[in-house]
N, C-alpha and C positions, 0 to 999 in steps of 0.2 A: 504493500500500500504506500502509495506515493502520501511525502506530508501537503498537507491542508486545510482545508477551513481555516477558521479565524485563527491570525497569526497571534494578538493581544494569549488567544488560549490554548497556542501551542508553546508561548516561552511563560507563562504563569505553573503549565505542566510541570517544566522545570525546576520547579520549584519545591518539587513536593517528592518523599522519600521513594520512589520508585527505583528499580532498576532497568537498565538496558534501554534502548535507543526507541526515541518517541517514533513509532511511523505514522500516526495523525490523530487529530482535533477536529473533530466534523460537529455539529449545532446536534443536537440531540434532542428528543421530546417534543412536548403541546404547552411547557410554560406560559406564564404570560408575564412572572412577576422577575424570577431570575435567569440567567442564561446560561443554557447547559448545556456541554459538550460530551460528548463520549472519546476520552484516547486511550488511545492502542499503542503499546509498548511491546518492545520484542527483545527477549533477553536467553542466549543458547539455543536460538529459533523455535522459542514459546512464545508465544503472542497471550497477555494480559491485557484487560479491560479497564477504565475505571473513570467515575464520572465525576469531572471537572466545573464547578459552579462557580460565576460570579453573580457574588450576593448583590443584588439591590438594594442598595445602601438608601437609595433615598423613600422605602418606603421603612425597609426596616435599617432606625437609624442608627443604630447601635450594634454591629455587627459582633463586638465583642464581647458583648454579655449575649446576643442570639447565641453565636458557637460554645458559648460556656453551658448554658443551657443542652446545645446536642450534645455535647460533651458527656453531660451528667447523664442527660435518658439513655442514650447508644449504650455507654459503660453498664447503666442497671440493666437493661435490658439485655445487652450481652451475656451478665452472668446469668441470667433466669433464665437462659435458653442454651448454656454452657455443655449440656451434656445430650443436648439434640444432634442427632446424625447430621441433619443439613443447616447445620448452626451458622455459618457462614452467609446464607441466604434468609433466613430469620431476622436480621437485624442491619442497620445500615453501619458500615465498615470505613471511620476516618481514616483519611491517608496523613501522618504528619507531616511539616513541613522540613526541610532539610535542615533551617535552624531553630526548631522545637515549634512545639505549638501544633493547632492546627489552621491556620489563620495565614493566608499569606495575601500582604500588599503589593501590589506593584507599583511601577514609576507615576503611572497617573491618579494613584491613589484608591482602584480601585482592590474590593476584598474577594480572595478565589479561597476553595476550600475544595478538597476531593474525597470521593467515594470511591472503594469496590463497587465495580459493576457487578449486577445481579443479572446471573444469563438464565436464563430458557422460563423467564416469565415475563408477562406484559402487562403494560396498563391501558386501561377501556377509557376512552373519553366517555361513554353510555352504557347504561346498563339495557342488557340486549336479552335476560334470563335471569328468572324466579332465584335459580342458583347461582348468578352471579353477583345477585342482589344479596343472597344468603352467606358468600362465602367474605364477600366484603367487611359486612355487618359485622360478621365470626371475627374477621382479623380486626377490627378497630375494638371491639368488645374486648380482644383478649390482649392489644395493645393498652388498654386503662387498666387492666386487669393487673398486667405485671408492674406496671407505673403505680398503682394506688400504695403499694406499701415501701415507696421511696422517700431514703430518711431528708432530714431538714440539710438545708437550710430551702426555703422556698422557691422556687423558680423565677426567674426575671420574667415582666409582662412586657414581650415582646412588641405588641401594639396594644398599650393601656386602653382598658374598656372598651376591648373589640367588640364584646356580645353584653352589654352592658345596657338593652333594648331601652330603657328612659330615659338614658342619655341620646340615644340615635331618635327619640320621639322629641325631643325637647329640641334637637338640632331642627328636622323639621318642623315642628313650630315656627320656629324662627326664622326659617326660610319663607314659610307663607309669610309671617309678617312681613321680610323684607321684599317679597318679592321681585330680585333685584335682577331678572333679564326677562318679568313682564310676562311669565306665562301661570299665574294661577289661571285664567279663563280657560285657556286649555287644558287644562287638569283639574278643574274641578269638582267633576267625578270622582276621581281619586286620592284628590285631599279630603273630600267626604267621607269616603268608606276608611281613609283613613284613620280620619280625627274620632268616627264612631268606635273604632275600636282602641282607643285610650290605656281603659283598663288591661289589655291583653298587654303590653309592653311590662306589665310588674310581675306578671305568671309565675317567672323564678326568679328572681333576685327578691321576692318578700317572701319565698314560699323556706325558708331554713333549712337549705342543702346543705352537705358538706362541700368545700372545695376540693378537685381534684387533678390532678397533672391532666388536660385534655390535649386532642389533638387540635382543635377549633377550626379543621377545614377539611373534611372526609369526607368529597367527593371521591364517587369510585376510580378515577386515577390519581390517587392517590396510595392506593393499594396495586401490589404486584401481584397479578395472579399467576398461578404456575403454568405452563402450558402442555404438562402431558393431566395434570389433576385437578385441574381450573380452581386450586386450592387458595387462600390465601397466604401469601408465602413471605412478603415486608409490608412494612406500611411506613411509607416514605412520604419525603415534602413536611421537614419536622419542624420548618423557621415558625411559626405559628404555636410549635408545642408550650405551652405555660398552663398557670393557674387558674381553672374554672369549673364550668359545673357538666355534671356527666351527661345529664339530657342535652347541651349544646351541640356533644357529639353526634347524637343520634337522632337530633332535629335535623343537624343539616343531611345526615343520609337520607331523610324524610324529602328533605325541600329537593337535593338534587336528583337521587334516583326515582321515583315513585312516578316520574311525568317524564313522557318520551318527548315532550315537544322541547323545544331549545331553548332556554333563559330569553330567548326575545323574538321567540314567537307572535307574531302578529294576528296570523289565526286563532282567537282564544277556543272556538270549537275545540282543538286537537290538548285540550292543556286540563288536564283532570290528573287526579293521586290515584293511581291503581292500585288496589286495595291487594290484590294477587303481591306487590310488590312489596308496599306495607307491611302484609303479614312475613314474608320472607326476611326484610331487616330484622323486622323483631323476632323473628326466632331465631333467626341470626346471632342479632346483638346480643339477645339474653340467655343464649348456650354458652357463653363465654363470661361475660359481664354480671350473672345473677348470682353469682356467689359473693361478688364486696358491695351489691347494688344493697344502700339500705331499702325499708320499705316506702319513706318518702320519695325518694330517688327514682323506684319501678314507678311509681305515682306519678312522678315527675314526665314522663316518657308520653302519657296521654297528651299531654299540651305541645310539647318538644317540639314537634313537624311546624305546629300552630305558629308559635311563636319565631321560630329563626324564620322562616317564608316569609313572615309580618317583617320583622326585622330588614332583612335584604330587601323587600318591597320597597319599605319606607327609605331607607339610603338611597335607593334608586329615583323615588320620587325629589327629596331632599335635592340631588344631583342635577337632576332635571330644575328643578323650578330656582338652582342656584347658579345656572348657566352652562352646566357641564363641565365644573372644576373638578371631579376627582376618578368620575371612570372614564376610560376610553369610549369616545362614541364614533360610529363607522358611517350615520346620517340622520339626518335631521328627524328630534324627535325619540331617537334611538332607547334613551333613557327614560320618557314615559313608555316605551313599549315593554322594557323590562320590570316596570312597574305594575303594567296593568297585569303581564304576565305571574307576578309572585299573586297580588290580588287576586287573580281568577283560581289559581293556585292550591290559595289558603279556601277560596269559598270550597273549595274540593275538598278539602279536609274536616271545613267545616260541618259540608253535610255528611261526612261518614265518620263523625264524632263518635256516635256509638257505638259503630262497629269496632274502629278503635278502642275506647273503652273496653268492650267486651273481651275484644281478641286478646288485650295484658290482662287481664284478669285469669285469663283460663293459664299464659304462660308463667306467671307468676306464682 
């Protein structure tokens, strides 16, 4: 293999303890927030993997308490699964840097960090199967599972009060007040159904959870699935990993997997929570997760899906009626469409509340 791709992530490679002669750095994955590359080193004519990331500093600003954080979950996790055959694959595997650490800077300042590549498993932008929803669920349930009995000191919050739903309700607020690029008229719909559901933004931060090491973004790629046993086999994309509460996790499997339509779908016909899919997380999650779940906690799981859907709505609304400062948008409008889309969403969860309901109770 001829060397290539981006040259800034073929001399950062360099940097990191590997052995034997880089043969290339090619752009790697579906991120959208860091840049990752996959290199191939060849050392006694073996060819090794390993996956090369420059952090996004400017969302997460703090790079150096993020990687202290991986640092500490990788190390716990690594021993709770020390005595697994395919232990290697179970857990994400820092490269250091050649002078200590695992953190390297380069000339412009930017922060690179590297991984062991994980071979013969993939990750699904979509959940396409019952059991793929099922096995996801299993690997983030039994990623909190080995995390809940990790000793002190606390975790750094990475993006303070990311899911912190009163604060994201109070932001919007604010935004209708200011209405400062002049489209409440076009939204109006939508700040209604919003502002109607008020109470639902306090669901868990008043309901007295424990806190727990969370993932806080467990979409399904974010898990590696095997590819001869569609198992769960890592659960990677850890810049997020900090301090919160256990239903965040398994809201957002709610809000991303459960609706095949796409975050910004403009057909709202095709955008409903498939209850087949639902039930699948949850037996999922709670094969793995209902042994430290207290019994608030399983309680907590009913609303879960409710509220992160509500949550991501309302940012997106927020976004829109404040000009389009903080998501990417690809055309005009883009971000009420992603708004109306979590809203038609939640009303989909809304009416299958009780089945919901029902269906924890019986796995519980």
């Amino acid at each position: 293999m001829e060397l290539n791709g981006n040259q800034n992530a073929a001399a950062a490679a360099h940097a990191f303890s590997i052995e034997g002669d880089l043969r290339g750095a090619e752009p790697y994955g579906s991120g959208h927030i860091n840049d990752s590359y996959r290199a191939v080193f060849q050392c006694n004519g073996h060819q090794s993997r390993y996956l090369l990331q420059r952090i996004n500093h400017r969302i997460f600003k703090n790079p150096v308490t993020l990687m202290e954080n991986i640092e500490r979950v990788t190390a716990h996790l690594a021993a709770q699964v020390s005595s697994h055959p395919d232990r290697n694959r179970r857990v994400l595997t820092l490269i250091p840097t050649r002078s200590g650490g695992v953190l390297h800077v380069d000339d412009k300042g930017d922060f690179w960090r590297a991984y062991l590549f994980i071979d013969h498993a993939t990750t699904y932008n979509s959940v396409s199967s019952s059991d793929q929803a099922f096995q996801a669920a299993k690997a983030f349930g039994e990623f909190q599972r080995m995390l809940a009995d990790m000793p002190a000191p606390r975790l750094y919050d990475t993006i303070p009060d990311f899911h912190h739903t009163p604060k994201r309700f109070a932001a919007l607020e604010q935004a209708i007040a200011a209405d400062a690029a002049g489209r409440i008229a076009l939204a109006q719909p939508e700040v209604d159904f919003a502002l109607a559901r008020k109470p639902l933004a306090r669901a868990l931060v008043d309901a007295g959870l424990p806190e727990r090491v969370t993932h806080n973004d467990t979409k399904i790629n974010n898990v590696m699935l095997d590819d001869a046993t569609g198992e769960g086999t890592c659960v990677i994309d850890l810049d997020t990993v900090m301090p919160g509460l256990a239903a965040y996790d398994f809201g957002d499997m709610v809000r991303t997997a459960t609706s095949s339509a796409p975050e910004d779908e403009q057909d709202l016909s095709k955008v409903k929570m498939e209850f087949p899919l639902f039930e699948a997380l949850a037996r999922g999650y709670l094969s793995t997760a209902s042994e430290f779940l207290t019994p608030a906690e399983k309680e907590s799981l009913a609303v879960a899906g409710k509220l992160i859907t509500f949550e991501i709505g309302i940012r997106f609304l927020t976004d829109y009626l404040s000009g389009d400062t903080y998501f990417k948008v690809h055309r005009q409008g883009h971000n009420l469409d992603r708004a109306r889309t979590q809203f038609k969403l939640l009303e989909s969860i809304e009416q299958q509340e009780d089945q919901i309901r029902t269906l924890l109770r019986t796995l519980n």
